[in-house]
C-alpha positions as CSV (number, residue, x, y, z in Angstrom):
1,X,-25.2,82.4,-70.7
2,X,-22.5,80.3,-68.8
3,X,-21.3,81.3,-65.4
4,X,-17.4,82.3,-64.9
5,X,-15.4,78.5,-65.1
6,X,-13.8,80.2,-61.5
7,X,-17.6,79.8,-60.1
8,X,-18.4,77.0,-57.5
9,X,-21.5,75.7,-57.1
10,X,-22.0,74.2,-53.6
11,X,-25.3,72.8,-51.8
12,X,-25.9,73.4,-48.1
13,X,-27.9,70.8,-46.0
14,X,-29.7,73.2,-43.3
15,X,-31.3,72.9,-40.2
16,X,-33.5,75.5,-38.3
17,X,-36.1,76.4,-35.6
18,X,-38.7,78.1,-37.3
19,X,-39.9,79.6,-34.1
20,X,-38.5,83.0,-34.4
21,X,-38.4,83.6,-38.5
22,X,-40.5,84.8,-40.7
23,X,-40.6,81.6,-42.6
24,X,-37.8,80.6,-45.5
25,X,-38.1,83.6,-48.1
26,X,-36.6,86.8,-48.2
27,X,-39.0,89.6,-47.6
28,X,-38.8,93.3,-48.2
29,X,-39.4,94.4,-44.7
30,X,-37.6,92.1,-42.9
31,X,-34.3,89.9,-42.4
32,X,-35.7,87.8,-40.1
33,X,-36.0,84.9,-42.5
34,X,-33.7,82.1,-43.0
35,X,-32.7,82.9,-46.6
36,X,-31.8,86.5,-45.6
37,X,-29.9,85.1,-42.4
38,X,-28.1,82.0,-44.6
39,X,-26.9,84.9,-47.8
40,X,-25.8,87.4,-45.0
41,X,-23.4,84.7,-43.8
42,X,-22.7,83.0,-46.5
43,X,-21.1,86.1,-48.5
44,X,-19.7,87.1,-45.8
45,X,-17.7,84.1,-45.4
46,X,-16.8,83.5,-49.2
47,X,-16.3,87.6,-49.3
48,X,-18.8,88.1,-51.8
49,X,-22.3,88.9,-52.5
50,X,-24.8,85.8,-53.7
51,X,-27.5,84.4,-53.4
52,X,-28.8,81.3,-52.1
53,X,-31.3,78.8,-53.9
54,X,-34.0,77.4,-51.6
55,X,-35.6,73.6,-52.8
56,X,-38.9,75.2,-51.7
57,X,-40.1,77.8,-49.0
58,X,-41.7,77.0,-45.1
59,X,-44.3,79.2,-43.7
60,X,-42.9,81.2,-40.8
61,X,-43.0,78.9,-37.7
62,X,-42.1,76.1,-39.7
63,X,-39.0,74.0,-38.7
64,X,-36.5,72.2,-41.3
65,X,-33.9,68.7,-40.4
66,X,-32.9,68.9,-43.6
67,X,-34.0,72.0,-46.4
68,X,-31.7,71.7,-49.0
69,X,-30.0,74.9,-51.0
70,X,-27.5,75.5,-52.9
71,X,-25.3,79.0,-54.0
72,X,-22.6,79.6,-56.6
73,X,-19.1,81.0,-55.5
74,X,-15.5,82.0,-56.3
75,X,-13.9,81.2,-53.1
76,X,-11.3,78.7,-52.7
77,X,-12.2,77.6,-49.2
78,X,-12.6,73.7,-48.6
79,X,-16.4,73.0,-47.7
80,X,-15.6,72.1,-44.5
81,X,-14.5,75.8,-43.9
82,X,-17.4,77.0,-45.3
83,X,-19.5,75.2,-42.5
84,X,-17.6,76.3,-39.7
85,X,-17.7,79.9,-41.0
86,X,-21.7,79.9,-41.3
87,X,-22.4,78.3,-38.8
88,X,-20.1,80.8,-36.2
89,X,-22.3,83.4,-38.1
90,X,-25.3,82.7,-37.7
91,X,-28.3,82.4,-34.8
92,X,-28.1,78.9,-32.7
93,X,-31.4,78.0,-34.0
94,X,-29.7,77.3,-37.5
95,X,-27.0,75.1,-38.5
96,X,-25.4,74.1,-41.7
97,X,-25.2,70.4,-40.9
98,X,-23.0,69.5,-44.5
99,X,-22.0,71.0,-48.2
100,X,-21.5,69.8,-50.9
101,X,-19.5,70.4,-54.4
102,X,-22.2,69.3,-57.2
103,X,-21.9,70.2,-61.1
104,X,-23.6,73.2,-62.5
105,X,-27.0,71.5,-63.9
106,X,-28.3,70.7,-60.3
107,X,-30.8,73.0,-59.1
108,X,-31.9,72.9,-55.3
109,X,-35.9,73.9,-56.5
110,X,-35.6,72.6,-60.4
111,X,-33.6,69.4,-60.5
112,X,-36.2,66.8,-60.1
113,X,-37.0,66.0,-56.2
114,X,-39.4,64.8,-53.6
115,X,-40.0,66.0,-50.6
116,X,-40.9,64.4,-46.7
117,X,-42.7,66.0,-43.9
118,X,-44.0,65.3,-40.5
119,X,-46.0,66.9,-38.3
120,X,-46.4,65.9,-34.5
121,X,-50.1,66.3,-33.0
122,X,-50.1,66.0,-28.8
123,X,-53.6,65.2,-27.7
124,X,-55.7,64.1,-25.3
125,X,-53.2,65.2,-22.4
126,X,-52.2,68.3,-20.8
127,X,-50.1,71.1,-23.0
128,X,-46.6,70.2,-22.6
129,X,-44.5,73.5,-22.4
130,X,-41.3,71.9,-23.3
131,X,-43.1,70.3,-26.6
132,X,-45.1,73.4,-27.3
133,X,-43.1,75.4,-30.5
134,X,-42.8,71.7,-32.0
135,X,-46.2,70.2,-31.8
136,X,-50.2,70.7,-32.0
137,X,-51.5,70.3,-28.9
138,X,-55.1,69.0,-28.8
139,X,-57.7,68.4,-25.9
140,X,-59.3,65.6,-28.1
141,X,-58.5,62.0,-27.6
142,X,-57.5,60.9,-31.5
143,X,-58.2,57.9,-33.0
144,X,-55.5,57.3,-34.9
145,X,-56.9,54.8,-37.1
146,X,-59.3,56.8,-38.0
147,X,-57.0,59.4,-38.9
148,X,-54.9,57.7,-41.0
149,X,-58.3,56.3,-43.1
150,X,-59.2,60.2,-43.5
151,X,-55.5,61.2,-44.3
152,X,-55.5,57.8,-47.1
153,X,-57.9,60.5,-48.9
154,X,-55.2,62.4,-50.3
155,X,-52.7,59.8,-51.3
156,X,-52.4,59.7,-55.0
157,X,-52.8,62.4,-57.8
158,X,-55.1,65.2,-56.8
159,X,-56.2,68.6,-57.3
160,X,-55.4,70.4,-54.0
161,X,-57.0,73.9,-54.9
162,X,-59.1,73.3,-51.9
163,X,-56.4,72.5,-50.0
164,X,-54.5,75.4,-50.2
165,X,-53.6,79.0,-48.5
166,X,-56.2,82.0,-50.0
167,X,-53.2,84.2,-51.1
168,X,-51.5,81.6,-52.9
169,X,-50.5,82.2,-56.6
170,X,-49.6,79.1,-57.3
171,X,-51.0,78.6,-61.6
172,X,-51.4,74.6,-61.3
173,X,-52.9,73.0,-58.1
174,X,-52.3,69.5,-59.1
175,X,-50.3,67.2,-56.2
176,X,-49.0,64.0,-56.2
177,X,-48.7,62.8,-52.6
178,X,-46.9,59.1,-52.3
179,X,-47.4,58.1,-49.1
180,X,-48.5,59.2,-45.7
181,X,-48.7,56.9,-42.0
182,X,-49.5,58.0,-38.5
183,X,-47.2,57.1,-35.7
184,X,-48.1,56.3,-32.7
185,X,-44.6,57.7,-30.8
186,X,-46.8,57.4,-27.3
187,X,-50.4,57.0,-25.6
188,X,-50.7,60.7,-26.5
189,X,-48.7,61.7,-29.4
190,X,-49.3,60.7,-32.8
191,X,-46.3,61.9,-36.1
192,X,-48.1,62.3,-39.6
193,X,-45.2,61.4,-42.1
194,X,-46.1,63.0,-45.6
195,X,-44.7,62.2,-48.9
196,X,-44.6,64.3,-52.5
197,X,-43.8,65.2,-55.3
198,X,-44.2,68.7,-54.0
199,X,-47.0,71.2,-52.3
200,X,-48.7,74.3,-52.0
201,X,-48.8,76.8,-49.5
202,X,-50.3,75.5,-46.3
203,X,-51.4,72.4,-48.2
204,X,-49.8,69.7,-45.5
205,X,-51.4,72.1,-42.5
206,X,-55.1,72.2,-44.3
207,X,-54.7,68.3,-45.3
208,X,-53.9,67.7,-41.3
209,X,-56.2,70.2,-40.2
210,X,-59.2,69.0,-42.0
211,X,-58.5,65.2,-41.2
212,X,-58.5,65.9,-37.6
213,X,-61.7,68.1,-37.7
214,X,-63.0,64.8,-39.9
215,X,-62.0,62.7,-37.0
216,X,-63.2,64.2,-34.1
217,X,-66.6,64.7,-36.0
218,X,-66.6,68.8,-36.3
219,X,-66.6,68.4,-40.0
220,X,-69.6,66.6,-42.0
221,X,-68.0,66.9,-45.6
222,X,-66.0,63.8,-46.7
223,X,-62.2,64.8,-48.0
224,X,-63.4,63.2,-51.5
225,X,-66.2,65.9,-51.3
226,X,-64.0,68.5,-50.6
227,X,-61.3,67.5,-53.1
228,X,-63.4,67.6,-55.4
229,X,-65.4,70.9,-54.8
230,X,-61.8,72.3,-55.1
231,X,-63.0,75.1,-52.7
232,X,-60.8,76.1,-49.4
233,X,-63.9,77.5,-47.6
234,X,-65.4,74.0,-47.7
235,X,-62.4,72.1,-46.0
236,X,-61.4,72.3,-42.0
237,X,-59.0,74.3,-40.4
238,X,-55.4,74.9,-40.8
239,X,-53.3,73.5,-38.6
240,X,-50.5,75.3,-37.0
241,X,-47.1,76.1,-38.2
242,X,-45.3,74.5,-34.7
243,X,-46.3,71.1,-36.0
244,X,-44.2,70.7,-39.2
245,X,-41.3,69.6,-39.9
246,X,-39.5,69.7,-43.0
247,X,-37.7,66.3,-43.0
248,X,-35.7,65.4,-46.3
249,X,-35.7,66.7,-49.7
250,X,-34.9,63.9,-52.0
251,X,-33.1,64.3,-55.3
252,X,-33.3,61.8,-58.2
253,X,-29.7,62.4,-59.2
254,X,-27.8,63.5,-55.8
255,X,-27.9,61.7,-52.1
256,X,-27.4,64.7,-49.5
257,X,-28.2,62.5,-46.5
258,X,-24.4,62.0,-44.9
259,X,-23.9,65.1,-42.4
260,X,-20.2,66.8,-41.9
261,X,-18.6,65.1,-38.7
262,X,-15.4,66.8,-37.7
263,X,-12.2,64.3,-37.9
């Protein structure tokens, strides 16, 4: 069934501070997540109720630069109005940074997409307070040579059941990751960047979990091994939400990098 010709559909590029929110979804017992925060605002704005399309969920704790969704709507305001009215809605610690007009076959979670990550690990240094709710901080002194050779393990087509949260639901475990380099930003702060066709729940945070526990020697069992046991009691730890960012969802079809700047 069509939608009503009078129906918009418009992508927002969004920005948020996981700290405080219950991750992406909507929940039942709580608004405190950023789809629930992002509809509230959003029909209030347009004056009507809908429903926004997330390209994929974060864990609660999890921060986005750039999650991309999209909504449908029969309001006549210019984008750029649209912006300015979420964004005087809703918390500081999430911004609408553009939207965009696209046609009715895009899809923020179907339309075929990548996705990039990164997650920052401080270590070998003292806890940084002002780093802390962005960041894994670690007593360890990392190699990050090392690192990256145990992180090269996943790079390619792979069955990440062992790689993946307990409670997850998810019917086919079977990744492609593209690419993924350690940065050395300083002496004591390494950025894993992560590229892929997609993941499961907690699958970045076990992958960087279990390569550090690899890499500082608390964990005998090779990521091959592991991989292909396909068992999550065999891997290493998960690593913690602070750490991840949700970088840039990349779409085959659309380019959503350009923010809004006011004239």
């Amino acid at each position: 069934m069509s939608r009503p010709q009078a129906l918009r559909r418009l992508v927002l590029k969004v920005a948020y501070d996981g700290t405080n929110y219950n991750g992406w979804q909507m929940q039942e017992n709580t608004t405190q997540t950023i789809q629930s925060l992002l509809e509230m605002a959003a029909s209030k704005v347009c004056n009507h109720k809908l429903t926004i399309h997330g390209s994929g969920r974060t864990d609660s704790g999890v921060h986005a630069r750039a999650q991309i969704c999209h909504l449908d709507t029969s309001s006549t305001l210019e984008p750029y109005q649209i912006i300015f009215g979420i964004n005087s809605i809703l918390p500081r610690d999430i911004r609408v940074r553009n939207a965009f007009v696209v046609d009715d076959e895009f899809h923020s979670q179907f339309s075929p997409h990548s996705k990039k990550y990164s997650y920052t690990i401080l270590h070998g240094c003292p806890p940084d307070p002002l780093q802390r709710l962005y960041s894994w901080h670690m007593r360890h002194d990392l190699d990050a040579k090392r690192l990256q050779s145990e992180l090269d393990h996943f790079v390619g087509e792979h069955d990440f059941r062992a790689f993946r949260a307990k409670n997850s639901g998810t019917k086919t475990t079977v990744r492609t990751v593209y690419a993924i380099h350690v940065e050395e930003v300083e002496r004591h702060k390494l950025i894993i960047h992560v590229h892929g066709g997609g993941f499961l729940k907690h699958m970045i945070r076990i992958m960087v979990g279990t390569a550090v526990d690899r890499t500082i020697g608390t964990l005998q069992r090779s990521i091959p091994h592991i991989l292909a046991g396909r068992d999550r009691t065999k891997g290493g730890r998960t690593a913690p939400a602070s750490g991840l960012i949700m970088d840039e969802v990349i779409y085959d079809a659309y380019d959503f990098r350009e923010d809004f700047r006011p004239e």
